[in-house]
C-alpha positions as CSV (number, residue, x, y, z in Angstrom):
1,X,3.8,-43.0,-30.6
2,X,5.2,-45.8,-28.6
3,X,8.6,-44.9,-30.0
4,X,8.0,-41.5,-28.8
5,X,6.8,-43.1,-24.9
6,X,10.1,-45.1,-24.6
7,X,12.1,-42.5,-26.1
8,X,10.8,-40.2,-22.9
9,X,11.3,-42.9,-20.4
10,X,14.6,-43.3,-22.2
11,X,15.7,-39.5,-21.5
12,X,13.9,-39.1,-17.7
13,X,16.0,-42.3,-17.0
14,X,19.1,-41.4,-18.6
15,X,19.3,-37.3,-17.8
16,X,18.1,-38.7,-13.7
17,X,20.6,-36.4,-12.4
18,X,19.7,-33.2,-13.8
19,X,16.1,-33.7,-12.0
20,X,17.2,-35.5,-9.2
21,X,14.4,-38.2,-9.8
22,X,14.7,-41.9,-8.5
23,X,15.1,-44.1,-11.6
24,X,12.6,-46.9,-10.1
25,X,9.3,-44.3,-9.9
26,X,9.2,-43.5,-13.8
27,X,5.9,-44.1,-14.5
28,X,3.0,-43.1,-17.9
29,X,0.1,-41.3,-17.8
30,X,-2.7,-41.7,-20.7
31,X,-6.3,-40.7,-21.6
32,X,-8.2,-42.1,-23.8
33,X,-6.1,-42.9,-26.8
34,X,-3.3,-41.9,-24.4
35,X,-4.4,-44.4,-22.1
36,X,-3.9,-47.3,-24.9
37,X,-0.4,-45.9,-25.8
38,X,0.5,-45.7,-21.8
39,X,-0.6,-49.5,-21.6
40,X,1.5,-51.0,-24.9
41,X,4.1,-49.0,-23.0
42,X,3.6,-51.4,-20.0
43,X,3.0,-54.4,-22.2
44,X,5.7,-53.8,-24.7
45,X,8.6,-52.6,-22.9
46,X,10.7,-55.6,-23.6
47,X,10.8,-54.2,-27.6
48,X,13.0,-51.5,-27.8
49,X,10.9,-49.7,-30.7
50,X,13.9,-47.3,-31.0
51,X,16.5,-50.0,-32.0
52,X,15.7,-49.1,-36.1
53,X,17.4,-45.1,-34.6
54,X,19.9,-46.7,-33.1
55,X,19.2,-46.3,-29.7
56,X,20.3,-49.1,-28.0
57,X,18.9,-48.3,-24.3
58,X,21.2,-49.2,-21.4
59,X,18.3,-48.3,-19.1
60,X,15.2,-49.6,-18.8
61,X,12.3,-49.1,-21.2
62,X,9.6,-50.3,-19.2
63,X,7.6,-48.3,-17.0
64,X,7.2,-48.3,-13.3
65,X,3.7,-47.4,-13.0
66,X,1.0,-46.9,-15.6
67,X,-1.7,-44.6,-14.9
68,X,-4.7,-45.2,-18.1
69,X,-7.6,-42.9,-17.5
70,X,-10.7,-43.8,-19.8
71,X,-8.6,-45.7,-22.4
72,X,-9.2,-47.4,-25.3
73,X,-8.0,-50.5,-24.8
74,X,-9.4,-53.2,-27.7
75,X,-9.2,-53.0,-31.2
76,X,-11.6,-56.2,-31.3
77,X,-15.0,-55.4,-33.3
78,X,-16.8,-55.5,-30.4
79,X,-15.0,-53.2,-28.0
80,X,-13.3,-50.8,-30.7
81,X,-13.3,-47.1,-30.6
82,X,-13.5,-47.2,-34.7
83,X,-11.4,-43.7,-34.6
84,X,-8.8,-45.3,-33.3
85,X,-8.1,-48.4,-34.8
86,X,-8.4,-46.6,-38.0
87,X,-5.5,-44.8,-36.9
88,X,-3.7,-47.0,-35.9
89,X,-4.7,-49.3,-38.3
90,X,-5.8,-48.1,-41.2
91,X,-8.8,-50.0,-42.3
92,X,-6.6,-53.0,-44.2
93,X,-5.2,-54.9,-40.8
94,X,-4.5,-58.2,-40.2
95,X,-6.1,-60.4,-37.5
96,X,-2.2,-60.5,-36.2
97,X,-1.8,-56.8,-36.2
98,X,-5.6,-56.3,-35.0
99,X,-5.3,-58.8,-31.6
100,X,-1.0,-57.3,-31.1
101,X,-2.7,-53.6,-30.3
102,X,-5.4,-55.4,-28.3
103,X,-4.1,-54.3,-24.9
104,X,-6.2,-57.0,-23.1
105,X,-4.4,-59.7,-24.9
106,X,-1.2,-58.9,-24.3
107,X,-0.4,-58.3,-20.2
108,X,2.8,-59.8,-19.8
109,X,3.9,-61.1,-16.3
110,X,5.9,-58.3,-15.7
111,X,3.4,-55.3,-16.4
112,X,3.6,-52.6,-14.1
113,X,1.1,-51.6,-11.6
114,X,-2.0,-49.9,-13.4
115,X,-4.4,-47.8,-12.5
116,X,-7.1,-47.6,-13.9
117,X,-10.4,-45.2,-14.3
118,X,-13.6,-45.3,-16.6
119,X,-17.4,-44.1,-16.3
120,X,-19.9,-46.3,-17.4
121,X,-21.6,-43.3,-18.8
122,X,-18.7,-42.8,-21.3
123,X,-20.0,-41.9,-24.2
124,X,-17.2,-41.8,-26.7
125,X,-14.9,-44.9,-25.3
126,X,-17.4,-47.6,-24.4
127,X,-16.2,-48.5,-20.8
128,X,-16.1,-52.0,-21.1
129,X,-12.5,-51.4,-22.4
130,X,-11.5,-50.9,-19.2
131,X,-13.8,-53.9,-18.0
132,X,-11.8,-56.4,-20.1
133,X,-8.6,-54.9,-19.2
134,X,-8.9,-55.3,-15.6
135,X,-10.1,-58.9,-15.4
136,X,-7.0,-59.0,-18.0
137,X,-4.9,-57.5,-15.3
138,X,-6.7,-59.7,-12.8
139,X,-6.1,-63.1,-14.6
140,X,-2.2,-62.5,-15.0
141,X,-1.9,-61.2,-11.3
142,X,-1.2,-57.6,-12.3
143,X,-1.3,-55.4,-9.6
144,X,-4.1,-53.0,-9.9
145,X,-6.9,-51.0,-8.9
146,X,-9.6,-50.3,-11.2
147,X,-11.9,-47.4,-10.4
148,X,-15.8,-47.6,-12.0
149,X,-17.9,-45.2,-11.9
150,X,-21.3,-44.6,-12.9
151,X,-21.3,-41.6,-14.3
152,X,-18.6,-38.7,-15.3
153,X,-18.4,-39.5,-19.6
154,X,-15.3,-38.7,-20.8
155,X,-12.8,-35.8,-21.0
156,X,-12.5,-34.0,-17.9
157,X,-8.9,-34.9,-17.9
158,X,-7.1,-34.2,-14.2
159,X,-8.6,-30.6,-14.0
160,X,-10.8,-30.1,-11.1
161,X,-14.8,-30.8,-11.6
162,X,-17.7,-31.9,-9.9
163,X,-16.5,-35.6,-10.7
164,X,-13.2,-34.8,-9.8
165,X,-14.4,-33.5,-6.4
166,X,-17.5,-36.1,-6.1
167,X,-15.5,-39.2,-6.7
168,X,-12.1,-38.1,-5.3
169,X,-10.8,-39.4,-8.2
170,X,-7.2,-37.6,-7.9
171,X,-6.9,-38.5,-4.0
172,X,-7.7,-42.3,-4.6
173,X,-4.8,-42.0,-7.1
174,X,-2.6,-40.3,-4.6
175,X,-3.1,-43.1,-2.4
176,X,-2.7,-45.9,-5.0
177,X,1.0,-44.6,-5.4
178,X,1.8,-44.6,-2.5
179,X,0.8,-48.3,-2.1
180,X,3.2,-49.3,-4.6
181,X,5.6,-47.3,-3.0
182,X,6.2,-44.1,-5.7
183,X,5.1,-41.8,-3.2
């Protein structure tokens, strides 16, 4: 999967001209799972996971902007959406390999903005993923906005809904990139 992320960030910044898009406002979107796989493609954008197809990047691999929307974030036993750390995985992993796809542990200093959004009501990722991200975030002077709300679950995706429209979810993002100067 993260092979697949830099291999699109890859392309968008290597085929700029044929969109007309400005190279420095490439940014990932993820939900849920997606939202782990958007964040290890903040946090690990200094491996080139497409080196073993020969792809030897001239551009970079790192995202501008990370967008994670109710992510799983930990694989640690007490945070862990079970479903996917199995998948990732498998049920015989390391403490190594366990703690590397812990996205709270590894925020470089030079991850890209994140926003971030989670319900406390969230019934299939427990939201304090997102908690121990953003004081993750917080602690290596990331910047980032996290958005907490008391209810909304999980799953309603970007489509318009009463949370959508109640929280204002999509203009609050809007406005976060154009603070950091994508929009």
């Amino acid at each position: 999967m993260i092979e697949d992320l830099q291999q699109a960030v890859h392309y968008v910044r290597t085929h700029w001209k044929e969109y007309a898009l400005d190279t420095n406002k490439i940014g990932v979107i993820g939900f849920s799972a997606g939202g782990h796989l958007s964040l290890m493609g903040g946090a690990f954008a200094n491996e080139n996971f497409l080196a073993h197809t020969n792809v030897i990047s001239s551009v970079s691999l790192r995202p501008d902007f990370v967008i994670s929307i109710y992510p799983v974030v930990s694989m640690q036993d007490s945070l862990a959406h079970r479903r996917s750390r199995k998948s990732l995985l498998t049920n015989n992993y390391t403490i190594e390999e366990r703690d590397k796809l812990s996205m709270e542990l590894q925020i470089p200093d030079n991850m890209p903005p994140v926003f971030l959004l989670a319900s406390k009501d969230d019934d299939v990722v427990n939201c304090q993923n997102s908690v121990v991200l953003s004081q993750a975030l917080k602690r290596q002077k990331i910047k980032s906005t996290f958005l907490l709300y008391d209810t909304g679950g999980h799953g309603y995706g970007m489509k318009e809904t009463d949370f959508s429209k109640k929280t204002k979810w999509p203009e609050l993002l809007h406005k976060w990139l154009k603070e950091i100067g994508i929009l």
